[in-house]
C-alpha positions as CSV (number, residue, x, y, z in Angstrom):
1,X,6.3,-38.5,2.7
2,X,4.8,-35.1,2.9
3,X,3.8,-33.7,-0.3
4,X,6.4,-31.4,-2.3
5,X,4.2,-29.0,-3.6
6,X,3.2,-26.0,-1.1
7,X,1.0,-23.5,-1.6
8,X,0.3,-21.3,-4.8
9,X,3.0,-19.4,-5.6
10,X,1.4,-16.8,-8.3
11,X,-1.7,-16.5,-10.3
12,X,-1.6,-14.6,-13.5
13,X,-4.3,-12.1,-14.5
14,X,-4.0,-11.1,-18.4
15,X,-5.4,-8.0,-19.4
16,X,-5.6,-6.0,-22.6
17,X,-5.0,-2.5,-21.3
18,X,-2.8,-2.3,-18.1
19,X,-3.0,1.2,-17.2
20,X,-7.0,0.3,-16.9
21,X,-6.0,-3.0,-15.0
22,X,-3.6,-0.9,-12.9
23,X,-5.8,1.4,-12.2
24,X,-9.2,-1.1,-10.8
25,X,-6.6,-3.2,-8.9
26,X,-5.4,0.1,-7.1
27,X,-8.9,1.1,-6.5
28,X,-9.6,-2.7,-5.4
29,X,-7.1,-1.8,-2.7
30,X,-3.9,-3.2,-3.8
31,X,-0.7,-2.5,-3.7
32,X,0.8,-2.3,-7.3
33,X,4.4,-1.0,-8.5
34,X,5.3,0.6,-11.6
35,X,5.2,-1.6,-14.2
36,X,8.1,-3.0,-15.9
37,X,8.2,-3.4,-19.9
38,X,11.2,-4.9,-21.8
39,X,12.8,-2.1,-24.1
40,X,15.0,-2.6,-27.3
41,X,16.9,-0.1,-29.3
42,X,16.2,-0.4,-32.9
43,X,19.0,0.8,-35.6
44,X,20.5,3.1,-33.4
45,X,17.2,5.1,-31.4
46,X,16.6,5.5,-27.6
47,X,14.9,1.8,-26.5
48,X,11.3,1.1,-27.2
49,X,9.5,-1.3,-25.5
50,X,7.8,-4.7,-26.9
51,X,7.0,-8.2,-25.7
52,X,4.9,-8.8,-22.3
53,X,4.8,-6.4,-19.7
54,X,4.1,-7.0,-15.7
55,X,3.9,-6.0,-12.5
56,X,2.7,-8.2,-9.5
57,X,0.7,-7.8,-5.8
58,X,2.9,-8.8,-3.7
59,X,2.5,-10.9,-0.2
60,X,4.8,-13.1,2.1
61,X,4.5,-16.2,0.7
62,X,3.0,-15.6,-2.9
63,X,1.7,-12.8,-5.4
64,X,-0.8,-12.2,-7.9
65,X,0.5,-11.0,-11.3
66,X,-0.7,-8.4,-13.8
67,X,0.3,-9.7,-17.3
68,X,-0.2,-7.6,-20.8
69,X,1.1,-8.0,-24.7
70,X,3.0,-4.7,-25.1
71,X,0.7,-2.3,-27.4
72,X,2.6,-1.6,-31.3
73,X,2.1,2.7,-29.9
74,X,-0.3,1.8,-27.6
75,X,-0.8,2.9,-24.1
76,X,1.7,2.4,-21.9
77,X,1.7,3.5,-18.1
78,X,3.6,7.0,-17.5
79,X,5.3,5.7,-15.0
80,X,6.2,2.4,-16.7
81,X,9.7,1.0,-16.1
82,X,11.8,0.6,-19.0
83,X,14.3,-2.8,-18.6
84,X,16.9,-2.6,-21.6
85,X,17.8,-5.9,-22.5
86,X,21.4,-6.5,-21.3
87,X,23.1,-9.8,-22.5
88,X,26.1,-11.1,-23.9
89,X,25.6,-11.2,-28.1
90,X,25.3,-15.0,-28.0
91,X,22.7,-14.8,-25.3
92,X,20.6,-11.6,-26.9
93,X,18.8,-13.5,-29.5
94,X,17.8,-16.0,-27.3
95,X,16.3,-14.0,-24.3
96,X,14.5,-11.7,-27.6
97,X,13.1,-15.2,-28.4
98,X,11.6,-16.0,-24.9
99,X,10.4,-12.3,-24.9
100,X,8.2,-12.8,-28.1
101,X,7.5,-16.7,-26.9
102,X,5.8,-15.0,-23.5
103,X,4.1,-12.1,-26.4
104,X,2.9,-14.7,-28.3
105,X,1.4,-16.9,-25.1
106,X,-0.1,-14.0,-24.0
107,X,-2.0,-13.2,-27.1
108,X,-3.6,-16.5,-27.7
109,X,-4.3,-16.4,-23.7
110,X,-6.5,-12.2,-24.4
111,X,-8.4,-14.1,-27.8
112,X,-9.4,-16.7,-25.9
113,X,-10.9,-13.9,-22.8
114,X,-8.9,-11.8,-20.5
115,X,-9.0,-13.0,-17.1
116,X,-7.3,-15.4,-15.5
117,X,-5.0,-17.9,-17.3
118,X,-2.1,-18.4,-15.0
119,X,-1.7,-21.1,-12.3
120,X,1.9,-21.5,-10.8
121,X,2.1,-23.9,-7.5
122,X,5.0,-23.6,-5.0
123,X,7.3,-26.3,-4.4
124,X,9.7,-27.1,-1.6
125,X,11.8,-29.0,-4.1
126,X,11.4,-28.6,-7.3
127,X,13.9,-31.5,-8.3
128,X,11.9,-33.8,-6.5
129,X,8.6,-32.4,-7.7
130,X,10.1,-32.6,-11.5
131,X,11.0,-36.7,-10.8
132,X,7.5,-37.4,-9.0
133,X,5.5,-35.6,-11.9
134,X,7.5,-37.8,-15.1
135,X,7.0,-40.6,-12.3
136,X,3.5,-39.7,-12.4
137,X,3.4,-39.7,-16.3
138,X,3.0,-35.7,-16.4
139,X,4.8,-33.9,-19.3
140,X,6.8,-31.3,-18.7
141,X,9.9,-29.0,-19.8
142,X,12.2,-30.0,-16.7
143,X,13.7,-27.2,-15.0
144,X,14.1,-24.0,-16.0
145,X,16.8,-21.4,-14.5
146,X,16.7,-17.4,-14.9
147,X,18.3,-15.1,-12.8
148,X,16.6,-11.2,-12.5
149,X,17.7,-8.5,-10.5
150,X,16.2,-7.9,-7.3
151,X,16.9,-4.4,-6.1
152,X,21.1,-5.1,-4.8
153,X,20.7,-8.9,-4.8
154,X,20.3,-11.7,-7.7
155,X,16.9,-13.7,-7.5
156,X,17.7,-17.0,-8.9
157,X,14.3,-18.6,-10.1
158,X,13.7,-21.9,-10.7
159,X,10.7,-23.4,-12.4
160,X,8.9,-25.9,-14.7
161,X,6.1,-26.1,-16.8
162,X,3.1,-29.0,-17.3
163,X,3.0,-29.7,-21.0
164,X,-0.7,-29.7,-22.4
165,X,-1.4,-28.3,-26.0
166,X,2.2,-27.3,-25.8
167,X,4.9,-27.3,-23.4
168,X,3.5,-24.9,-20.9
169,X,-0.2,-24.4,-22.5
170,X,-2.8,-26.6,-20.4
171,X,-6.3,-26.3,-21.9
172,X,-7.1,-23.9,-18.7
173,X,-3.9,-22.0,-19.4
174,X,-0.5,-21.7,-18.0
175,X,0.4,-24.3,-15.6
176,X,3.7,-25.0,-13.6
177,X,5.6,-24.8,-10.2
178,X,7.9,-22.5,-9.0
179,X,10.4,-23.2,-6.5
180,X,9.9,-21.6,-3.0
181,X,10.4,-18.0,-3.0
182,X,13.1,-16.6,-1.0
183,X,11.6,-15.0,2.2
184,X,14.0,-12.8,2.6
185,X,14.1,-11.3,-0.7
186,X,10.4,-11.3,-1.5
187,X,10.1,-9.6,2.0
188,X,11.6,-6.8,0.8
189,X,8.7,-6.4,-2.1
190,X,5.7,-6.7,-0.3
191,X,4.0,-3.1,-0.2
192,X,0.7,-2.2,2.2
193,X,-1.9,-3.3,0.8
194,X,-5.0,-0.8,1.4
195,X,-7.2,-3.1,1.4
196,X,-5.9,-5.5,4.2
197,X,-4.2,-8.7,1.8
198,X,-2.1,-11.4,3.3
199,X,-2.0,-13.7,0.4
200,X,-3.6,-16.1,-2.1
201,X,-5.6,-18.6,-0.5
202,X,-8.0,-19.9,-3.2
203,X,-7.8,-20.3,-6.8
204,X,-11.3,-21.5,-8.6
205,X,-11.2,-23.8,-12.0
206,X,-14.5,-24.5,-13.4
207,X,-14.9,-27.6,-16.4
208,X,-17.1,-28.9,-18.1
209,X,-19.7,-31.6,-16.1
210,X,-19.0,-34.0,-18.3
211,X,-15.1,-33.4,-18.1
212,X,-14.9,-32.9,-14.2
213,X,-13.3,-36.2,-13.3
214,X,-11.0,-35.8,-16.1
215,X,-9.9,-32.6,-14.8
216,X,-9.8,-33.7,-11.4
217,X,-7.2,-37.0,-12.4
218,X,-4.5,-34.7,-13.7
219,X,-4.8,-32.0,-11.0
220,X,-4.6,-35.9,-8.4
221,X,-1.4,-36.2,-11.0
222,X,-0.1,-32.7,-10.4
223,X,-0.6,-32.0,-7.0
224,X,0.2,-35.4,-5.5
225,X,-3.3,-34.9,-3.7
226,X,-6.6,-36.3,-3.9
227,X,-9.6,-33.9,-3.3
228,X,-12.5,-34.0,-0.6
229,X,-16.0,-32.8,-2.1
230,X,-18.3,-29.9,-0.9
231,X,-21.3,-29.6,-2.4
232,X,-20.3,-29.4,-6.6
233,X,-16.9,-28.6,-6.2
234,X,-13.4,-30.8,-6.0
235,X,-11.5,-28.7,-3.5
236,X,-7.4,-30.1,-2.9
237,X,-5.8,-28.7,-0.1
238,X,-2.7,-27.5,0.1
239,X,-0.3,-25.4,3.2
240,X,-2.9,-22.7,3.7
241,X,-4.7,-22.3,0.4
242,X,-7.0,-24.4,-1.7
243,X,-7.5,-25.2,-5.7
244,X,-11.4,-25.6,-6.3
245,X,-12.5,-27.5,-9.2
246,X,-16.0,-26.6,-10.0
247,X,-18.7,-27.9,-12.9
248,X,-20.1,-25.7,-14.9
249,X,-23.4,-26.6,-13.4
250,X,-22.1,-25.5,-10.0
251,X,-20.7,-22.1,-10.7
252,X,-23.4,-20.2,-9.8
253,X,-23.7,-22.1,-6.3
254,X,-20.0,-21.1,-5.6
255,X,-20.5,-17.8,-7.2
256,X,-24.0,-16.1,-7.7
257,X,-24.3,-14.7,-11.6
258,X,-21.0,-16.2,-12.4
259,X,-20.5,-17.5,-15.7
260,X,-17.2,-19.0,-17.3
261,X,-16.0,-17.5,-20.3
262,X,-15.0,-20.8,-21.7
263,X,-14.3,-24.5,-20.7
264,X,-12.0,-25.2,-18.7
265,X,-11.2,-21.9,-17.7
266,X,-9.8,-20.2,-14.2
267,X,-12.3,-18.3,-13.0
268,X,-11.4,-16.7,-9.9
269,X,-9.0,-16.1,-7.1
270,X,-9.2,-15.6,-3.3
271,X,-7.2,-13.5,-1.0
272,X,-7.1,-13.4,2.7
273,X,-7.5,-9.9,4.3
274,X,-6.4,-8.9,7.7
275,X,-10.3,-7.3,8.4
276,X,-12.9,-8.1,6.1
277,X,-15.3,-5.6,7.6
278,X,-12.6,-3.1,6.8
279,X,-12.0,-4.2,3.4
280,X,-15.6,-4.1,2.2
281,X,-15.9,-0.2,3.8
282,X,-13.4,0.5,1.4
283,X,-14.4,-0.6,-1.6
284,X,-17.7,0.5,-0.7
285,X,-16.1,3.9,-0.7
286,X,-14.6,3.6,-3.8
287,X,-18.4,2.3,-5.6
288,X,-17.3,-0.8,-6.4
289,X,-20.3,-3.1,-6.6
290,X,-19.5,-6.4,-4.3
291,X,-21.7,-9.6,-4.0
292,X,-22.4,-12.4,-1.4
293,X,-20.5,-15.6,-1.7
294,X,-19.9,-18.3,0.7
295,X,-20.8,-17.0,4.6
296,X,-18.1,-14.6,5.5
297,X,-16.9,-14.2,1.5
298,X,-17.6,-11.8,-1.0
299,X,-16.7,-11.4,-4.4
300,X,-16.4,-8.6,-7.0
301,X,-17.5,-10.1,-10.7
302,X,-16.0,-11.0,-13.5
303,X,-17.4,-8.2,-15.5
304,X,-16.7,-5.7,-13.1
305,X,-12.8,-7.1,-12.7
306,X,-11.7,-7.3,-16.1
307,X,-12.8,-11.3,-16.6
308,X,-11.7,-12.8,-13.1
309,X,-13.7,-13.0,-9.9
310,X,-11.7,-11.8,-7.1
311,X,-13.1,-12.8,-3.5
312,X,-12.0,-11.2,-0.4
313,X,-11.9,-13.6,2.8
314,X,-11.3,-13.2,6.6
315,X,-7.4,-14.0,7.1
316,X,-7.8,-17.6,9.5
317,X,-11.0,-18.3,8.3
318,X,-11.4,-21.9,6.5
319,X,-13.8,-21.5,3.7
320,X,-17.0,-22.4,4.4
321,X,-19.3,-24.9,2.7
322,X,-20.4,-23.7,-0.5
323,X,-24.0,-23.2,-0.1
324,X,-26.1,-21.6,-3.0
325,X,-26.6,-17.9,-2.1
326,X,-28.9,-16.7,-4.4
327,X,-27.8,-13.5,-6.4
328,X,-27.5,-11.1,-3.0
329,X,-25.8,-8.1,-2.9
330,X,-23.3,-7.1,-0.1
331,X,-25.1,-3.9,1.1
């Protein structure tokens, strides 16, 4: 039976300040839209926003998303979008409530580091995936249903989330599956990227040595895969895109001068670009520093991206083996 889950679907990036995130992803090349923040009139006044604001990078198939805690009269973006909460008065409290749950997620997510801490895989039937994975042992919250507008049309989303600390929380972060996105719709969202993106092909989790295997058997219970190795790291395959599990031990191999803010911990994403010559001119011409990963790969750092690696790859290219490249520089 071939496997129900897909591809990735979304990665989350969680920053503190999203004008300043906003602002490095455009200059990374990516197209970004305004920013949408939940608002709420108090007692009467013009609505304010609170909760968790986002905005994604959109492709075909998948999307990275930008992910704050809305500042008490901090910054917000000038041309952030407002959404006033519309629902029925038996429906209000509870949406407020799911608001303040994300808030909440999110702000245990920015103590722990800012960076990456959302994982969401892509399934061609989600009912099926939610059977296989209590099959499989794997707690989870069943599946969920929200509808959001999207532009003329209704997006109907359906999703679940893995159950770790708490229904949703892994140790690594937020982990779940989304059903397929609508082609049509999210065709209508995907914006030129500058810098050449096609999509997520790669997302990296590094653990503990001693914990690899561990970390390793629930991914084999998530995915419905088992892993081949490359040098340190566990790498599942999915329809065009990978998950690499890497030790702590073997970070630096996959990822000169890398270092994980804690364990486990996502550490990086990879996106496919239509020319990576091209891409690398530009963000050469925007100064920002870039460094060698696998052949054919390169990376902007953690501490130059907010707390993620990002790594730019050759659309069509397979990644190559993960060699240790020693601390180079892309000139």
């Amino acid at each position: 039976m071939a496997p129900d889950l897909t591809r990735l679907h979304h990665v989350g990036h969680v920053v503190r300040d999203l004008p300043a995130a906003l602002d490095l992803y455009r200059r990374l090349g990516f197209f970004t839209p305004t920013p949408s923040y939940p608002a709420m009139a108090r007692e009467g006044g013009a609505p304010e926003p609170f909760g968790a604001a986002n905005t994604h990078a959109d492709f075909p198939h998948d999307f990275l998303e930008l992910a704050t805690v809305v500042p008490s009269g901090g910054r917000v973006p000038a041309d952030a979008r407002l959404v006033p909460l519309q629902a029925p008065p038996d429906v209000l409290p509870t949406l407020v409530e799911r608001i303040n749950t994300t808030s909440a997620n999110l702000t245990e997510c920015l103590e722990r580091f800012e960076g990456l801490h959302i994982l969401m895989f892509s399934s061609s039937d989600i009912d099926a995936t939610a059977a296989r994975l209590t099959g499989a042992g794997v707690r989870h919250d069943g599946v969920n249903t929200v509808r959001r507008p999207a532009g003329d049309e209704v997006e109907t989303v359906r999703y679940l989330e893995i159950g770790g600390a708490r229904p949703g929380v892994e140790a690594e972060g937020r982990i779940g599956v989304v059903a397929d996105l609508d082609p049509r719709i999210q065709a209508a969202r995907v914006g030129n990227h500058p810098n050449g993106a096609t999509g997520l092909v790669d997302a990296t989790l590094c653990a503990a040595d001693a914990e690899l295997d561990a970390v390793q058997a629930r991914y084999v219970r998530y995915l419905g895969r088992t892993p081949r190795t490359e040098g340190p790291a566990r790498i599942f395959d999915l329809d065009g895109a990978t998950l690499t599990l890497v030790p702590a031990s073997g970070l630096d191999a996959l990822l000169p001068g890398e270092r994980a803010p804690a364990l486990p911990a996502l550490v990086a994403f990879t996106v496919a670009v239509r020319d990576v010559a091209v891409t690398r001119d530009l963000l050469h011409s925007k100064k920002i520093p870039l460094r060698q990963a696998s052949p054919g790969d390169f990376f902007v750092s953690a501490s130059t991206a907010l707390g993620t690696a990002i790594v730019f790859r050759q659309a069509g290219n397979p990644a190559e083996p993960k060699e240790s490249v020693r601390g180079a520089s892309v000139a």
